[in-house]
C-alpha positions as a printed Julia matrix, in Angstrom:
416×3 Matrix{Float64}:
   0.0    0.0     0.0
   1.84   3.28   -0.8
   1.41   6.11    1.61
  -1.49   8.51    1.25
  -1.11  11.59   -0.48
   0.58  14.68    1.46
  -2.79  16.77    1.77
  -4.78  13.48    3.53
  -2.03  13.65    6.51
  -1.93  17.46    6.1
  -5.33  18.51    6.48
  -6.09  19.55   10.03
  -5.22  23.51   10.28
  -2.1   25.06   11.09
  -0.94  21.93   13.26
  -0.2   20.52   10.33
   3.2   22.4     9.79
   4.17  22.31   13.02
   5.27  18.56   12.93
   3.31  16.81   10.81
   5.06  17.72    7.51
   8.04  15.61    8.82
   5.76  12.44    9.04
   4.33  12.77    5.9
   7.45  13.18    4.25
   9.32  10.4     5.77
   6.43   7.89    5.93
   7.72   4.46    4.69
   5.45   3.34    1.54
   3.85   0.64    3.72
   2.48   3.41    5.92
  -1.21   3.1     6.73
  -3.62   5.94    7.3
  -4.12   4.65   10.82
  -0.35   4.33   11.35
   0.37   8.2    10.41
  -3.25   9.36   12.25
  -1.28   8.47   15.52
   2.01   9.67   14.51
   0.49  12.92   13.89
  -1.22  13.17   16.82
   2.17  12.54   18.76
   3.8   15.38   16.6
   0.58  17.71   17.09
   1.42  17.41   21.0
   5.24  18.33   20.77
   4.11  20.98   18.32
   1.49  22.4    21.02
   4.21  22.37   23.4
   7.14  24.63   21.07
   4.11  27.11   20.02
   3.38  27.66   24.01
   7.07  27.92   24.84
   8.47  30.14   21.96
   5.78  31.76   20.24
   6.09  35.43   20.3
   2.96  36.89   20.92
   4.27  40.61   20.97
   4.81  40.11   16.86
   2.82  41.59   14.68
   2.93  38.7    11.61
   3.1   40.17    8.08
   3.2   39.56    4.37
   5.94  40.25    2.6
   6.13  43.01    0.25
   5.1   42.72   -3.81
   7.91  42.99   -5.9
   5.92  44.35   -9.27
   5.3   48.46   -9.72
   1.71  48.85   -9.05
  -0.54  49.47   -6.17
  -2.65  46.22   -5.8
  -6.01  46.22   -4.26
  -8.44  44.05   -3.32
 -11.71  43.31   -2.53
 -14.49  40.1    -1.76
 -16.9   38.59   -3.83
 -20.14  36.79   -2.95
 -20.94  34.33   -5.46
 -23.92  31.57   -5.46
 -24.17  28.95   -8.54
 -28.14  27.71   -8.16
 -27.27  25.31  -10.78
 -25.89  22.94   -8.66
 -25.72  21.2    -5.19
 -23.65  21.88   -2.47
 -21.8   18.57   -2.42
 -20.92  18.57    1.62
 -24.2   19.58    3.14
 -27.15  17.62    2.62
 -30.59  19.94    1.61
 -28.62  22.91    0.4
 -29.18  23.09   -3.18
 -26.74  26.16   -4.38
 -23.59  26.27   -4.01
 -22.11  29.89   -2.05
 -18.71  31.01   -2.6
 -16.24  33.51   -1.11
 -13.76  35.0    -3.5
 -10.97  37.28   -3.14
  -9.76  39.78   -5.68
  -6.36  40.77   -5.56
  -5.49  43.43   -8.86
  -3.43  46.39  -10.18
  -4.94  49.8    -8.59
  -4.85  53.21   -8.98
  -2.85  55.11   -5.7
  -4.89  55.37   -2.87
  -4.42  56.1     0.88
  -7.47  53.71    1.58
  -7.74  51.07    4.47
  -4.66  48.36    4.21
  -6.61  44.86    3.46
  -7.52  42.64    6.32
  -5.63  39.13    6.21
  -8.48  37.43    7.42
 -11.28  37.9    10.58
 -10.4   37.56   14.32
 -13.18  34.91   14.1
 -11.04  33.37   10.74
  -8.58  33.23   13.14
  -9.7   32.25   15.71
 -11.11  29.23   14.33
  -8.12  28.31   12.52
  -5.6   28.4    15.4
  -8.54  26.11   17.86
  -8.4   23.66   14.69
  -4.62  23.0    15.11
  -4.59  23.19   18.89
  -2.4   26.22   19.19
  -1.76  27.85   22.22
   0.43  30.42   23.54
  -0.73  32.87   21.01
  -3.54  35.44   21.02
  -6.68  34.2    19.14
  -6.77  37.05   16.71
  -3.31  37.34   15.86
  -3.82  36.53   12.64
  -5.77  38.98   11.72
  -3.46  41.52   12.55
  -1.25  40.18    9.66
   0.02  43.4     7.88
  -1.05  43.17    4.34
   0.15  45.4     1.04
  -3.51  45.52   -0.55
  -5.56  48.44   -0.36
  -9.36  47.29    0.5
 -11.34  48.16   -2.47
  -8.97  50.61   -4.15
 -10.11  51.69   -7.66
  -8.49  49.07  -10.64
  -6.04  50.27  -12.97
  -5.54  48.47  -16.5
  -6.8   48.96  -19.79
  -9.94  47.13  -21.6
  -8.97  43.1   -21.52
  -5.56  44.4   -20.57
  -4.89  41.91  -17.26
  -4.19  38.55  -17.28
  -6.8   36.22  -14.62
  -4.77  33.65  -12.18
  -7.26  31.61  -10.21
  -5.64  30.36   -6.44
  -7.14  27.3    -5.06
  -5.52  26.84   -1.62
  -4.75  23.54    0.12
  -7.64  21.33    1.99
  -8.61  23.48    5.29
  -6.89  26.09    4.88
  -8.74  29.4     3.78
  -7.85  31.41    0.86
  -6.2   34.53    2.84
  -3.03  31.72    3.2
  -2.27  32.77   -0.84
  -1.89  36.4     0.2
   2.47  36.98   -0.31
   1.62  35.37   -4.04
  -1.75  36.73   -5.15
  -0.11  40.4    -3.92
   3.17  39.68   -5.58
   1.04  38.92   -9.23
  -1.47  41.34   -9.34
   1.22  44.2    -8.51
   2.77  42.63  -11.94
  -0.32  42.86  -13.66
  -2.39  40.04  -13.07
  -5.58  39.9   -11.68
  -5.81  36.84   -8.97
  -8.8   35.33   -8.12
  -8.87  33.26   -4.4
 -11.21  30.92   -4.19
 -12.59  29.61   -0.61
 -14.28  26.12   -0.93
 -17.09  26.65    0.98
 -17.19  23.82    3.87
 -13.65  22.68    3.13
 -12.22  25.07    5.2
 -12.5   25.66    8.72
 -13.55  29.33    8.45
 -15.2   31.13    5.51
 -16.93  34.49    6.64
 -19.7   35.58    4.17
 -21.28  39.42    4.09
 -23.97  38.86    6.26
 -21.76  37.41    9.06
 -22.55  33.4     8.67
 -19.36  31.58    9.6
 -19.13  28.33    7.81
 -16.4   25.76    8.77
 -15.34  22.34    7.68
 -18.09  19.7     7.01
 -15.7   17.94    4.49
 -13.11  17.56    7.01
 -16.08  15.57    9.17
 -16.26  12.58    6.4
 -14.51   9.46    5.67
 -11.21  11.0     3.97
 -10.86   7.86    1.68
  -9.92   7.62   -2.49
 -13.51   8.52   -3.36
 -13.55  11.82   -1.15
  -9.99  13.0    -2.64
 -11.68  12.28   -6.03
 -14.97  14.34   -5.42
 -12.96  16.94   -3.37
 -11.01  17.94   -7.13
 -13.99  17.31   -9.05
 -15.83  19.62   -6.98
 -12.99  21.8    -6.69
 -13.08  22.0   -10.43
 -16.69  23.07  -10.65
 -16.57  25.79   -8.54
 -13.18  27.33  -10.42
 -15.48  27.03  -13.52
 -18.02  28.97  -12.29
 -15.72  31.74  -10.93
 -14.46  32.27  -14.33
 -17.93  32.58  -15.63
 -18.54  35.03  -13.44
 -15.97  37.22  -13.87
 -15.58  36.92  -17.53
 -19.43  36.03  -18.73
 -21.53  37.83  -20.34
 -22.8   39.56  -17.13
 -19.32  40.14  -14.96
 -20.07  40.34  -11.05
 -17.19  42.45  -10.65
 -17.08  46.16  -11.27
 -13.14  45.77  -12.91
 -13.78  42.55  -14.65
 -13.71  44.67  -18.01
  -9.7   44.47  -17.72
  -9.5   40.47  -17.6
  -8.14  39.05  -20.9
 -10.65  35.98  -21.11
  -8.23  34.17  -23.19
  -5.01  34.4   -20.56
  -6.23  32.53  -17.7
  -4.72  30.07  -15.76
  -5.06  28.63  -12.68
  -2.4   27.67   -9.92
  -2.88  25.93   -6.28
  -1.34  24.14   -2.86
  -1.43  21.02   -1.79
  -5.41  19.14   -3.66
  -5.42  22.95   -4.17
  -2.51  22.27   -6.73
  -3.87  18.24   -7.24
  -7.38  19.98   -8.86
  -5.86  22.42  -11.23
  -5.55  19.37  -14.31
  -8.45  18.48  -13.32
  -9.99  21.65  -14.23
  -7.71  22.43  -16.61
  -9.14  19.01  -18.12
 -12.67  19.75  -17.36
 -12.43  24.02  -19.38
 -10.56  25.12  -22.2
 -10.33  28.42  -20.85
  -7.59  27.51  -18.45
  -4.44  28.08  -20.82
  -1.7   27.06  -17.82
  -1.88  25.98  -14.72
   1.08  25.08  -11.58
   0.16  22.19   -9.4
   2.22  23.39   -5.87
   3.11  20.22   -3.27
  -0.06  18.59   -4.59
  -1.06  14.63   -5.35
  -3.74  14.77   -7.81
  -6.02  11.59   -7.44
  -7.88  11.95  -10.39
  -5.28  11.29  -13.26
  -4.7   13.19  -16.53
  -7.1   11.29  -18.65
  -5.0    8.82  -21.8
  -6.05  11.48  -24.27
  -3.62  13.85  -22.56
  -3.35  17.9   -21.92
  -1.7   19.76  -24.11
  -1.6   23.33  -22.44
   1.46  23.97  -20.56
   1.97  22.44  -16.53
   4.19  23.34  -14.07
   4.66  21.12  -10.91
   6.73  22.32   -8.36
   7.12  20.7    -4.92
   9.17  19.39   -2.15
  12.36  17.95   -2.56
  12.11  15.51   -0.44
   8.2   14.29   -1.11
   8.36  14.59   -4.65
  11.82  13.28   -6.41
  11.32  11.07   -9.29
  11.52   7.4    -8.53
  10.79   7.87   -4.94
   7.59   6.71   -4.63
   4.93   8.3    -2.3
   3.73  11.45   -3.79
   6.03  11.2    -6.71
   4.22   8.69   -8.1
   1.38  10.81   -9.28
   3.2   13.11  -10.9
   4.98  10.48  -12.89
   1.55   9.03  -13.7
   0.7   12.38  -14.84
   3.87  13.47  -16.41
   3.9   11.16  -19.85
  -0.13  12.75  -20.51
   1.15  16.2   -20.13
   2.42  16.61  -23.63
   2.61  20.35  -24.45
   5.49  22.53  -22.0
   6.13  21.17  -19.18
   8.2   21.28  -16.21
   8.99  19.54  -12.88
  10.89  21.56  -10.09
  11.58  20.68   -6.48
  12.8   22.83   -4.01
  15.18  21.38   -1.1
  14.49  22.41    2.06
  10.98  23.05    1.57
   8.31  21.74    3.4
   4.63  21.64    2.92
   3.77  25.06    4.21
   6.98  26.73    3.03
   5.29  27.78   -0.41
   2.17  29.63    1.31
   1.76  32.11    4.26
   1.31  29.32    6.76
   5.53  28.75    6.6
   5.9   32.63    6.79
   3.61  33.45    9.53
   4.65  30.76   11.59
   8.65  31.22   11.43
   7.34  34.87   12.16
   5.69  33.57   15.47
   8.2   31.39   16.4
   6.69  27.82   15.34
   8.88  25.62   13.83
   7.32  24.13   10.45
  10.74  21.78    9.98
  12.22  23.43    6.86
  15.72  24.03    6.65
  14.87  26.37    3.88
  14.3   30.02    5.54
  10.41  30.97    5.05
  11.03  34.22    3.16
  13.45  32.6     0.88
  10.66  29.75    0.19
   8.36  32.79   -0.59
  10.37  34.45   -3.12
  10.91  31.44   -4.52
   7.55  30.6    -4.96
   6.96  34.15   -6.16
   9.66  33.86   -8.94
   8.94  30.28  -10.37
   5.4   30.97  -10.99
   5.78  34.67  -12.4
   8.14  33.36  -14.32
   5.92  30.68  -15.3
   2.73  32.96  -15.77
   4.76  35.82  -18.02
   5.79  33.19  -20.52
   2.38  31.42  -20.92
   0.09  34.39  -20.59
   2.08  37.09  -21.99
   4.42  35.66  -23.92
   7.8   36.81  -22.44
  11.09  34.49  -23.01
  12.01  33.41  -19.26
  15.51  31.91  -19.58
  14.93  31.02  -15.89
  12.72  27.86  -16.96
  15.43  26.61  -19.35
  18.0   25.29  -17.31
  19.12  25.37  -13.53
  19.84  29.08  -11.8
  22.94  30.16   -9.22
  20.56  32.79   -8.43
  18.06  29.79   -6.54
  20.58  27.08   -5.95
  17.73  24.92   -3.81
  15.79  24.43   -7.14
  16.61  21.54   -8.76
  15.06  20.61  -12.04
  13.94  17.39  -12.8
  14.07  14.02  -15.04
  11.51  11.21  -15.05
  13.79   9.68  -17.88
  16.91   9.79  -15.75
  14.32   9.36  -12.62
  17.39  12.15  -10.88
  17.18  15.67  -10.1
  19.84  18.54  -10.23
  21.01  22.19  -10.21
């Protein structure tokens, strides 16, 4: 039996860097779910014990800043598709979504961009048993957005990026990325999966948490979690580029440069959806084991995966399996990176803010290195597919970012 895919073990809130990561990566491929469910729990409880004894409470956690030359801003969406079921709660026949909007903005002195609710955060540091720390303290993240600043960008001018983040965990953990593209020109759509997360605030003040982290967690689920996942990206892009836009700036997107990136079944649904609409010209898979494989017939469009070092080496079985399933369907541009060092949570904000706080996610790579290069990889990515813009950084192997290494399934070896 080969070990279950990194976002089965990694799926209970921010515990899940704080010791779990290590257990996933090193689980033997005759691991059983039962066997890591009580490993974890072990970890959890050493974990619980380093945030109480050398958290820093008196930090004020932040985002790094955007490296492009625009102001971004950003703003929510409230979107409900009455076409369909919602597939984790029995009776409700619509399906309600939260979206973010990160974009290019005019200037503006407006109100800095909340990271996410003191209830949002609340909830989120209960779920992984964290102590030590002040409820709200993540919502006192320092962002770089302005809250609903005016867009900037000419007619079908912007680029659309869809983030899907990683199961649990609510959109606000793509923040450093989603601000770093849309100050280069891209507008970024976040997308919260509405009861697989275990806090999504909508406008009238309902607090929804995680029903799909309530169910049996078994091949079937992972398979309807990236179906579904697909579905609702779908509907987000009709939204915002359809005939009747719910956005007041969706005149900028380019409806044909979108792609879509995401973490952990975040990054496992993206060919899935990229299988399922056309309109997705790229998409970046991020640390994530997709259980529903690239169909025989192939996909074309260009994929990026780019994951852990030591979870996702060719010929090392575990997660790397997937992507080698994957790999020989992918026949259009295509890449496979792996960063070492890295851990799970070392390519979203959940690495960052907790090295901020003192946690210890067990990455040897330092958190705002991980970020940047996170950042650079999928610009990178995203400028040559979208706009069109040589990136010599994709060809070959960089002293600039000596911990990524690409990689070979024909040599089954990767190298800088």
């Amino acid at each position: 039996m080969t070990a279950p895919p990194t976002h089965r073990v990694l799926r209970r809130g921010i515990a899940a860097v704080l010791g779990l990561l290590v257990v996933a990566a090193c689980a033997p491929a005759s691991t059983t779910d039962a066997s890591i469910a009580g490993a974890s729990a072990a970890a959890g409880s050493a974990a619980h014990v380093s945030a109480d004894a050398s958290a820093d409470a008196s930090t004020t956690p932040y985002v790094p800043e955007p490296t492009g030359r625009h102001p971004v801003g950003r703003t929510f969406l409230h979107l409900t598709d009455t076409s369909r079921p919602d597939p984790w709660v029995p009776g409700r026949n619509e399906r309600e979504l939260m979206v973010s909007l990160w974009y290019p903005a005019e200037p503006s002195g407006g109100r800095p961009a909340q990271y996410m609710t003191p209830k949002e955060s609340e909830l989120l540091l209960e779920d992984g048993g964290i102590t030590g720390l002040p409820l709200d303290v993540l919502s006192t993240t320092r962002t770089n957005a302005v809250s609903d600043a005016r867009p900037a960008g000419r007619r079908r001018g912007l680029p659309l990026v869809v983030l899907s983040p990683g199961f649990s965990k609510p959109r606000a953990t793509l923040t450093t990325l989603a601000e770093d593209l849309a100050s280069r020109g891209y507008v970024v759509a976040g997308v919260d999966h509405t009861y697989e997360n275990v806090a999504t605030t909508f406008p009238d003040g309902r607090v929804t948490t995680c029903a799909a982290c309530e169910v049996d967690h078994d091949l079937a689920f992972w398979q309807k979690l990236e179906a579904g996942r697909a579905a609702d990206v779908s509907f987000v892009l009709d939204e915002l580029t359809g005939p009747h836009p719910r956005w007041k700036g969706a005149g900028l997107i380019d409806p044909r440069r979108i792609a879509m990136a995401g973490h952990s079944v975040g990054g496992a649904s993206t060919s899935t959806a990229m299988v399922a609409d056309s309109r997705i010209r790229a998409g970046i898979d991020i640390d994530g084991t997709a259980e529903l494989p690239i169909p025989d017939s192939g996909l074309s469009r260009p994929f990026l995966f780019l994951g852990r070092q030591s979870a996702y080496t060719p010929g090392g079985g575990g997660p790397a399996a997937a992507w080698e399933r994957d790999w020989k369907h992918l026949t259009g541009w295509k890449r496979w990176l792996v960063v070492a060092g890295a851990e799970h949570a070392s390519f979203t904000d959940v690495g960052l803010l907790a090295e901020q706080l003192g946690l210890d996610i067990g990455a040897t790579l330092p958190a705002a290195r991980a970020a940047q290069i996170t950042r650079r990889y999928t610009g990178a990515f995203l400028d040559l597919h979208l706009r069109n813009k040589p990136q010599p950084l994709l060809d070959q192997p960089s002293p600039h970012y000596p911990a990524v290494e690409f990689c070979s399934v024909e040599t089954m070896n990767c190298g800088t």
